[in-house]
Every structure is written in C-alpha cells, then in structure tokens.
N, C-alpha and C positions, 0 to 999 in steps of 0.2 A: 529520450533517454537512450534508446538505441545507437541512435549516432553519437554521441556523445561517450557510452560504452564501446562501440565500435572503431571509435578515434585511438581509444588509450588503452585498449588491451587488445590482444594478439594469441593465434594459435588458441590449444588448448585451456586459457584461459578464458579467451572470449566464448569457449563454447560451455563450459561450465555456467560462465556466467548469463549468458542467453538459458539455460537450463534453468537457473535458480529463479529469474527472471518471470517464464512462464510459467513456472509454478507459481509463485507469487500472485499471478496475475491471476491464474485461474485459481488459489484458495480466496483472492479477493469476491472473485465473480461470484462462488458458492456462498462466501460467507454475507458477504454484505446483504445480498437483500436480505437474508434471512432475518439476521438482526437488526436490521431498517424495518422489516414488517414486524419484527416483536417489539419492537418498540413505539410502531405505531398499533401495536395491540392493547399497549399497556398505558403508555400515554396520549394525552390528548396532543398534544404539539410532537410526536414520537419520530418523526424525520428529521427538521430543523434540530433536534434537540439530538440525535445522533450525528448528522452531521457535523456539527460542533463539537463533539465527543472526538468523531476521528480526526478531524482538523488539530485538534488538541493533542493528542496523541499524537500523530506527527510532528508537531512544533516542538514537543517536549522530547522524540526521538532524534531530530535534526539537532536540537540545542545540549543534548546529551551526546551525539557522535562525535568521535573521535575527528572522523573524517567526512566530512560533507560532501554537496557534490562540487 
C-alpha cells in the first residue's frame, strides 16, 4: 500500500497521507488484540469468529466506498 500511495500522490499530500496511514495502523495494533482477547474471553471459538467479523467489515467498507483501491 505504500508504494501504491507513493505512486499516486505527491508533496504534501503524500505526507498527510503516510500520517493518517500510521495512525491507522497503530490504532489497529492497540485495538485488535484487545478485542480478539475479549472475544476469546467470551467465546468459545472467539478468534475465528472475530476474524470473520473484521473481514466482514471490510468487505462491507470496500463495497460501500466511493472509491476503492
């Protein structure tokens, strides 16, 4: 994804967007496990069954965007 944002934007946007980018990536880091381990607190299959949760959630964000990659 970097090279790919790196291709098609330029200047001060490429650097916003490498901004938005790392944060994303480090509220994923903090948040996933936490809610992968509540859910393996809660359920018995609580990993596969979140995973599937955010595969889902993604599918349904990509298929809702305006704009894809």
């Amino acid at each position: 994804m970097l090279t790919i944002v790196g291709s098609r934007f330029k200047g001060g946007e490429l650097v916003g967007i490498y901004a938005v980018m790392g944060m994303t990536w480090g509220l994923g880091a903090l948040l996933g496990p936490a809610l992968a381990g509540i859910a393996m607190f809660f359920f018995t299959h609580g990993l596969p069954l979140f995973a599937a949760a955010a595969c889902l959630l993604f599918a349904l964000f990509m298929a809702t965007s305006k704009r894809g990659i």
